[in-house]
C-alpha positions in Angstrom: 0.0 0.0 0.0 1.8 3.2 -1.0 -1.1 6.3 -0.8 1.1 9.4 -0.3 1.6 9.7 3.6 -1.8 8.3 4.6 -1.4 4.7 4.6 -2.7 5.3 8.3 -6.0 7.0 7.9 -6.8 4.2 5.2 -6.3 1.2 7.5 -8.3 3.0 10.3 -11.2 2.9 8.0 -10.4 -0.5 7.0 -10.9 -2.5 10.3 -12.8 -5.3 8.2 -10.4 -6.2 5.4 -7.2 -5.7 7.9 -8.7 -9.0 9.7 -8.9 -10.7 6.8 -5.4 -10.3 4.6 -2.7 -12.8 5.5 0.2 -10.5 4.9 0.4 -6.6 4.3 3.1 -4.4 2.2 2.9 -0.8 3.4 5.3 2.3 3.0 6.0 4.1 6.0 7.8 7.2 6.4 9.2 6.9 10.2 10.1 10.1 10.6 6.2 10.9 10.2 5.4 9.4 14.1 1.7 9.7 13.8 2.1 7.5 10.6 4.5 5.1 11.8 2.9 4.3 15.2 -0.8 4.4 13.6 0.2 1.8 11.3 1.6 0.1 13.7 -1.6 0.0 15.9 -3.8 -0.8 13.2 -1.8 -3.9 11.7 -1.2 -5.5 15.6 -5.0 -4.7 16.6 -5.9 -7.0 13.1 -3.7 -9.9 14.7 -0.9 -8.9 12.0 2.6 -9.5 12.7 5.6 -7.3 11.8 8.0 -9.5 9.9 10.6 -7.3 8.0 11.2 -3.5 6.7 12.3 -2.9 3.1 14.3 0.4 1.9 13.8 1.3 -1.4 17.1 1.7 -3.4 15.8 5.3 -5.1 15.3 6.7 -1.4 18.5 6.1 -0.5 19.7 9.0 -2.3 17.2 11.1 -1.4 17.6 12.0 2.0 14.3 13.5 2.1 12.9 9.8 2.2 15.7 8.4 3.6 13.5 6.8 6.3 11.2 5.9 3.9 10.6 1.6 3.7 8.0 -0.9 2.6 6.9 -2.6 6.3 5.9 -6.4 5.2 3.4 -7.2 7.6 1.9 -10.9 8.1 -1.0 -13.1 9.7 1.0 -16.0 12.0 
């Protein structure tokens, strides 16, 4: 899931569907906190599990996203 910054207002809306997916790509900015820690919330309230963080090879030279990475998610 990659919507521009609001990856968490789309899975608080999505209660339904997040406890139904077996495993979740999502990019996170972590230096957005409220975005980070919301999707974190969301994904562990639907019984998801965090299983490994991506980093994109075209933010690395950005350091604008440089704390940019696809979070993969997954149902145990």
């Amino acid at each position: 899931m990659d919507v521009d910054g609001i990856e968490h207002l789309i899975l608080s809306g999505g209660e339904t569907v997040r406890k139904q997916v077996t495993e979740l790509a999502i990019e996170v900015n972590e230096d957005f906190v409220e975005q980070s820690e919301n999707v974190k919330k969301y994904c562990e309230k639907a019984g998801l599990i965090f299983k490994e963080k991506r980093h994109s090879e075209m933010f690395e030279v950005n350091a604008r996203f440089g704390n940019t990475y696809n979070q993969i998610w997954h149902r145990p």
